[in-house]
GUSETOR-732094 format. One record per residue (C-alpha): residue in three letters; x, y, z; residue number from 0. Coordinates in Angstrom, 2 decimals, always signed. Layout:
REM residues N
kevo / c1 / c2 / c3 / loba
ala / X / Y / Z / NUM
...
END
This chain:
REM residues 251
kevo / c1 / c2 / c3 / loba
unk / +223.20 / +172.57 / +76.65 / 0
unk / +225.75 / +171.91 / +74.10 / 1
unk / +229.79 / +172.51 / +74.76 / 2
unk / +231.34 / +174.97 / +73.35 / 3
unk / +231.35 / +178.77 / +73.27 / 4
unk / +227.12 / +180.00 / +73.69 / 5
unk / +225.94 / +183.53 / +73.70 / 6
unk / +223.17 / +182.66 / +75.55 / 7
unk / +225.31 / +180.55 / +78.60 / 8
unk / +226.09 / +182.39 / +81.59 / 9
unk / +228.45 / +179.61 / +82.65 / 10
unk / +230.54 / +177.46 / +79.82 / 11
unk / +233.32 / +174.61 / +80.64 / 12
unk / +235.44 / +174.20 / +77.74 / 13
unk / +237.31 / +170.40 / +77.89 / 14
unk / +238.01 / +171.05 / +81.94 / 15
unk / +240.59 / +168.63 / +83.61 / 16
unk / +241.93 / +168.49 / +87.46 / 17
unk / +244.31 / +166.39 / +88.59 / 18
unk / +245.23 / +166.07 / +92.12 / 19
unk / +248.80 / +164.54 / +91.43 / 20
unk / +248.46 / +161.00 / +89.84 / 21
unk / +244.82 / +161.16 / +90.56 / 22
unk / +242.30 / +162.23 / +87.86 / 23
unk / +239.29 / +163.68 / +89.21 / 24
unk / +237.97 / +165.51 / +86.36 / 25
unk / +238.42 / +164.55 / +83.21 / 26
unk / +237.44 / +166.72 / +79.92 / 27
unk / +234.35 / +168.30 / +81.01 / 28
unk / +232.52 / +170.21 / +78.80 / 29
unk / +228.87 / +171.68 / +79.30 / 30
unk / +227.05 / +174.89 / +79.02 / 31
unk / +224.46 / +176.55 / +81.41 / 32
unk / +221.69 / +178.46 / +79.85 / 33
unk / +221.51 / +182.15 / +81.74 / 34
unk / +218.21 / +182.35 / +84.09 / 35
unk / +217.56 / +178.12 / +84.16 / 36
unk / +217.71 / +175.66 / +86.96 / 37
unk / +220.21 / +172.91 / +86.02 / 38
unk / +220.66 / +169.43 / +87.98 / 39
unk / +224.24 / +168.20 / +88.74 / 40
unk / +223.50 / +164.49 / +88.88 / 41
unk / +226.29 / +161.65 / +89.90 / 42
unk / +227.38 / +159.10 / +92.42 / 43
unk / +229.18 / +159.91 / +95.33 / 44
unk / +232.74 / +160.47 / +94.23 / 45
unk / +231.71 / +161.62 / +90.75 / 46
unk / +233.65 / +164.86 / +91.40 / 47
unk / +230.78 / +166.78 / +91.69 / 48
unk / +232.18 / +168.69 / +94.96 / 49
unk / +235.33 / +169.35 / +92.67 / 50
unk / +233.96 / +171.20 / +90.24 / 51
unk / +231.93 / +173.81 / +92.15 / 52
unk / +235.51 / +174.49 / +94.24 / 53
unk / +236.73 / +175.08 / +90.44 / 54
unk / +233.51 / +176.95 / +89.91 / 55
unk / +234.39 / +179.50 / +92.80 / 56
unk / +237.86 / +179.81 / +92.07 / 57
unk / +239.20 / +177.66 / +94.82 / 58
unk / +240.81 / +175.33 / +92.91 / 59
unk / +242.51 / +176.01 / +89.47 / 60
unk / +242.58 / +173.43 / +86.32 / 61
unk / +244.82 / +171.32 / +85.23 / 62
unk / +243.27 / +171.89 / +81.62 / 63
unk / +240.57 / +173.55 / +79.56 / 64
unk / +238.58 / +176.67 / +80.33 / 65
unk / +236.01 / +177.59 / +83.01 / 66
unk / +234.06 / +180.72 / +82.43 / 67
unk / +231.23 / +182.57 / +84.45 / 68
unk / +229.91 / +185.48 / +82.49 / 69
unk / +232.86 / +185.49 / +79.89 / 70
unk / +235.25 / +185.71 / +82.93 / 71
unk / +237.49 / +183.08 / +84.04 / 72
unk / +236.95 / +180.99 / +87.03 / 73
unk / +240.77 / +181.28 / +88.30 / 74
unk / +242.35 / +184.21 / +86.70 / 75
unk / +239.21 / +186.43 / +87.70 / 76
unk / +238.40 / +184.38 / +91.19 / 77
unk / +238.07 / +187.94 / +93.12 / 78
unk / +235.44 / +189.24 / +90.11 / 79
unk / +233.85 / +185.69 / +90.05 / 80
unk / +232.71 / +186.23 / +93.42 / 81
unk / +230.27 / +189.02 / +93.34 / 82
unk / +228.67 / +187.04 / +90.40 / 83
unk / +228.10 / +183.68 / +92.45 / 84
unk / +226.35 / +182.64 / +95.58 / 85
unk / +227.69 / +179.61 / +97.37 / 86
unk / +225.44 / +177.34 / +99.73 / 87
unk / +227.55 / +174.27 / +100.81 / 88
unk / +226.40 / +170.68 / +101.98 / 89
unk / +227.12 / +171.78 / +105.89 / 90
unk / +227.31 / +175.74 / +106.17 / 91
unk / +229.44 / +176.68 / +109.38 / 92
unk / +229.09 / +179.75 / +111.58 / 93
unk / +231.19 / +181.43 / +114.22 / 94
unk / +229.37 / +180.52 / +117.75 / 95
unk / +229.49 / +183.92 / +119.02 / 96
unk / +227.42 / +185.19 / +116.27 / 97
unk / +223.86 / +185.82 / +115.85 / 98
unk / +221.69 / +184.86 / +112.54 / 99
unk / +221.62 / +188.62 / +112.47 / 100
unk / +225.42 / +189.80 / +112.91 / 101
unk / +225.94 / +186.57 / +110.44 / 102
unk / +224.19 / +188.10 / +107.64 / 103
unk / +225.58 / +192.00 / +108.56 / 104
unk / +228.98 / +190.42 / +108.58 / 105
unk / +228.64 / +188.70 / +105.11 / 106
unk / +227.01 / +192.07 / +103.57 / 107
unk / +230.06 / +194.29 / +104.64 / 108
unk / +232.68 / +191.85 / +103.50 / 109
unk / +230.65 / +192.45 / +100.20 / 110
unk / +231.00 / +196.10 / +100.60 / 111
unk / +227.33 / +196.72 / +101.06 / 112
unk / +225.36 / +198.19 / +103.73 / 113
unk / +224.18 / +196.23 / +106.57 / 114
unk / +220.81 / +197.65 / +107.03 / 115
unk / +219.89 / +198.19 / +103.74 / 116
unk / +221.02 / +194.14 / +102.90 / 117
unk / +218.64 / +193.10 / +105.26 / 118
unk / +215.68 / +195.22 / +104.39 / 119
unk / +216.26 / +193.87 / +101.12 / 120
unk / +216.33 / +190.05 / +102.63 / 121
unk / +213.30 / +191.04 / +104.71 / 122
unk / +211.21 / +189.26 / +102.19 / 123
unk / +213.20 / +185.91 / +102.09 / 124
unk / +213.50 / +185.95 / +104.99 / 125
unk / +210.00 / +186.00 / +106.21 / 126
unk / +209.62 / +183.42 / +102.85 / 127
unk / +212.04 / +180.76 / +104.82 / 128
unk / +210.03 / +181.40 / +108.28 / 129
unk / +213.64 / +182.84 / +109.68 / 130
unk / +212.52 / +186.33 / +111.31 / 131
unk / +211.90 / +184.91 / +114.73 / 132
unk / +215.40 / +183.18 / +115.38 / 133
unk / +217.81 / +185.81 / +113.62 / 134
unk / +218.89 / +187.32 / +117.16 / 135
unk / +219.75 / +183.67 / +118.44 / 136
unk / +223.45 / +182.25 / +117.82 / 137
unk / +223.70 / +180.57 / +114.31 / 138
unk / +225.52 / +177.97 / +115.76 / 139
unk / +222.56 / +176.91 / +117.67 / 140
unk / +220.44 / +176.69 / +115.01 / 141
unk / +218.80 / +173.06 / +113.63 / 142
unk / +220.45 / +171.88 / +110.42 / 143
unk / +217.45 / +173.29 / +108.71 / 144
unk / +217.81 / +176.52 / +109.97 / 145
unk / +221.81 / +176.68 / +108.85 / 146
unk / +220.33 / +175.95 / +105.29 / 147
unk / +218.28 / +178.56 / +105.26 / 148
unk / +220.69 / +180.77 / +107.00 / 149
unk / +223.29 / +179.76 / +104.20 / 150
unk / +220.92 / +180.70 / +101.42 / 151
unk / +220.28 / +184.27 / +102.95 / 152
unk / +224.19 / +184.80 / +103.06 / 153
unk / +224.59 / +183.40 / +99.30 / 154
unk / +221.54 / +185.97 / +98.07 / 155
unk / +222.36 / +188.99 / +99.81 / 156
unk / +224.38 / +190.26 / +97.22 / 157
unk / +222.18 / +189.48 / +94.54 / 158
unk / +224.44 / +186.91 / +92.85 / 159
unk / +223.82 / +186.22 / +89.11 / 160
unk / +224.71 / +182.60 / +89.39 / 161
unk / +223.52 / +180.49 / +92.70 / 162
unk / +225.66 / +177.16 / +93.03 / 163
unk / +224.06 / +174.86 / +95.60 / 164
unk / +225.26 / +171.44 / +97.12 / 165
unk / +222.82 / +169.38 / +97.88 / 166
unk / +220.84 / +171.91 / +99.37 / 167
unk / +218.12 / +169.83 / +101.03 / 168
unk / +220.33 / +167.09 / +102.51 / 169
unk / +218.78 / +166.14 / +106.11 / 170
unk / +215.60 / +168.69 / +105.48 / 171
unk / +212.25 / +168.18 / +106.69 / 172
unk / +209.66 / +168.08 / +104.10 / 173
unk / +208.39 / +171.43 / +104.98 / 174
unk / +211.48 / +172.98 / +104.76 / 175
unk / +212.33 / +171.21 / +101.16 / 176
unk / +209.36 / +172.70 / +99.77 / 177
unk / +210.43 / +176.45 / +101.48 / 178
unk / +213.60 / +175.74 / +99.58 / 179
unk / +212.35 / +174.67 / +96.20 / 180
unk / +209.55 / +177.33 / +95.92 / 181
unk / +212.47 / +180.12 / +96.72 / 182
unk / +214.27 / +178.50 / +94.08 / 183
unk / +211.84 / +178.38 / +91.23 / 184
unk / +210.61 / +182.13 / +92.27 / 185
unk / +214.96 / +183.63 / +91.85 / 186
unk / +214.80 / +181.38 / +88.54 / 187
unk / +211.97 / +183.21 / +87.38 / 188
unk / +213.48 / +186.35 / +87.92 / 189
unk / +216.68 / +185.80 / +86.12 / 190
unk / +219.02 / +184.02 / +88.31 / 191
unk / +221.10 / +180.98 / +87.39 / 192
unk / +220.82 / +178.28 / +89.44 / 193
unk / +223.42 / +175.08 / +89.41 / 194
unk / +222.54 / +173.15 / +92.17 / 195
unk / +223.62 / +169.27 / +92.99 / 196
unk / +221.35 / +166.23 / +94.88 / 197
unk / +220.78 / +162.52 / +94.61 / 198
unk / +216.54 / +163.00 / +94.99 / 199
unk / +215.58 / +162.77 / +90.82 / 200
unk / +212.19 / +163.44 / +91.49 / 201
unk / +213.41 / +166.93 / +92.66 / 202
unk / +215.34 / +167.45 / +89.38 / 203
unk / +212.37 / +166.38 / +87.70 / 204
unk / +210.16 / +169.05 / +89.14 / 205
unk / +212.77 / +171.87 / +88.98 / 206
unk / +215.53 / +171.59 / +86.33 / 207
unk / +215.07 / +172.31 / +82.58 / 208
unk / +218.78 / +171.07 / +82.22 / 209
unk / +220.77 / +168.41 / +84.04 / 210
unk / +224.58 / +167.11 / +83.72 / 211
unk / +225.45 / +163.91 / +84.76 / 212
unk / +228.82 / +163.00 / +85.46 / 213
unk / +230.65 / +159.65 / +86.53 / 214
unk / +233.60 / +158.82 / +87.62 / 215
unk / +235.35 / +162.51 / +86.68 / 216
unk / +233.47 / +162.69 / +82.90 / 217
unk / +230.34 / +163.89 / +81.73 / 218
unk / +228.51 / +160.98 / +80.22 / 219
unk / +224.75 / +163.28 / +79.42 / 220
unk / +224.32 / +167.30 / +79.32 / 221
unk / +221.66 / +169.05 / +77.85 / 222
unk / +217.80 / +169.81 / +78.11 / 223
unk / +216.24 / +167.36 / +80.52 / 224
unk / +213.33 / +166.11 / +78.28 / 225
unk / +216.08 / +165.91 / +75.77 / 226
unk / +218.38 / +163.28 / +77.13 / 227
unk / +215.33 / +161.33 / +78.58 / 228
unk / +213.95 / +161.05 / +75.24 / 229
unk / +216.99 / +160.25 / +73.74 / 230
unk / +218.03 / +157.55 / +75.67 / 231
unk / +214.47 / +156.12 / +75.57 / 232
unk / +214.45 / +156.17 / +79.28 / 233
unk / +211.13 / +155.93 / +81.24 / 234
unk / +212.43 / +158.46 / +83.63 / 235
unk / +215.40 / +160.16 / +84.92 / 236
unk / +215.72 / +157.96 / +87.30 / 237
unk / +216.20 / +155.35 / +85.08 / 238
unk / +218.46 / +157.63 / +82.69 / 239
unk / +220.62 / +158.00 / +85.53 / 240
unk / +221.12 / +154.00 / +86.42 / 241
unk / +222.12 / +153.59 / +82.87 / 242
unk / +224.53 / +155.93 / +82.91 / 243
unk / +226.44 / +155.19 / +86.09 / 244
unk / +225.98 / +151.68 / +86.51 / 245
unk / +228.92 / +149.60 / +87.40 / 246
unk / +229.11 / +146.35 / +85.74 / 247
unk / +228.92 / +143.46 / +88.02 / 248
unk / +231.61 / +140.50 / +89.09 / 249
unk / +231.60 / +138.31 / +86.14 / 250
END
């Protein structure tokens, strides 16, 4: 997961910047992301994680360098970018007077697809993520859980090449982690791009081939996960990542 241009990355960040006025929150980012892998985004709270998926979808635009999805540009081509990516944010929020059901037939036609057929296609998620039972009851009734896995169904329904997640498994039970992890490994395997972000390294571990790790608005590791733990001679990520981000203490 080197910087620079790769024919084999589906997403590339070429020496990215954002500034919010005089503050810096990104600073020079540069990574690739392999097409069809799982990737970790690893850093403290603060790290500007949040900021660069909102420069990911086009929300935000850069102060400097280049942010490509499938040799388009994050910004310039936001409206393109966003039949190629599927968005699941930290708290996913739904109107109260719709169902599960209207939810997801609402998302499909502001994608231009056909309600019925969207679903029949989701039937099998669906009934993966133990969601078939509740889908006629308000989605702003549902558990935390269930909003997670509601929010997943809505980023997959138009088949998105790229699936950016944040921290997708904040607040889960361990049942429903495990629903959420297996779906994951299972679109990986069939070709989709996965960027998701979390603090639990054990997850990473188990999932990612790649992982970025940035701190304090910089990338300071990128690249095959095996790789940078063996590099920094680090008995696990876990302890890869405390090097990396620790502060210094009061002298």
């Amino acid at each position: 997961m080197t910087a620079g241009p790769d024919p084999g990355a589906l997403v590339c960040l070429e020496h990215v910047g954002k500034d919010f006025g005089p503050k810096m929150a990104l600073r020079d980012i540069s990574f690739v992301v392999p097409q069809g892998q799982i990737c970790g985004l690893l850093g403290p709270n603060g790290a500007g994680k949040t900021t660069l998926f909102r420069l990911l979808m086009g929300i935000l635009k850069p102060t400097s360098g280049r942010l490509r999805i499938d040799e388009l540009d994050a910004f310039a081509d936001r409206v393109a970018i966003k039949r190629l990516i599927g968005f699941l944010p930290d708290e996913p929020v739904f109107y109260s007077y719709l169902s599960g059901r209207e939810t997801l037939e609402l998302s499909a036609a502001m994608h231009g697809l056909d309600a019925r057929v969207t679903l029949e296609g989701l039937a099998p998620i669906i009934a993966r993520l133990r969601l078939e039972e509740d889908l006629d009851a308000f989605a702003e009734d549902y558990s935390r859980g269930m909003k997670k896995k509601l929010g997943l169904l809505m980023a997959l329904l138009h088949q998105p090449k790229l699936l950016v997640l944040d921290e997708p498994t904040n607040g889960l039970d361990v049942e429903a982690v495990r629903q959420f992890y297996d779906l994951i490994e299972h679109l990986a395997a069939g070709g989709t791009t996965i960027l998701f972000s979390t603090h639990l390294m054990d997850h990473v571990a188990r999932l990612c081939s790649h992982a970025v790790v940035i701190d304090a608005g910089s990338v300071v590791a990128a690249g095959a996960l095996d790789a940078l733990v063996a590099e920094a001679r680090a008995a696990s990520l876990e302890d890869l990542f405390l090097t990396l981000t620790r502060r210094p203490g009061p002298a």
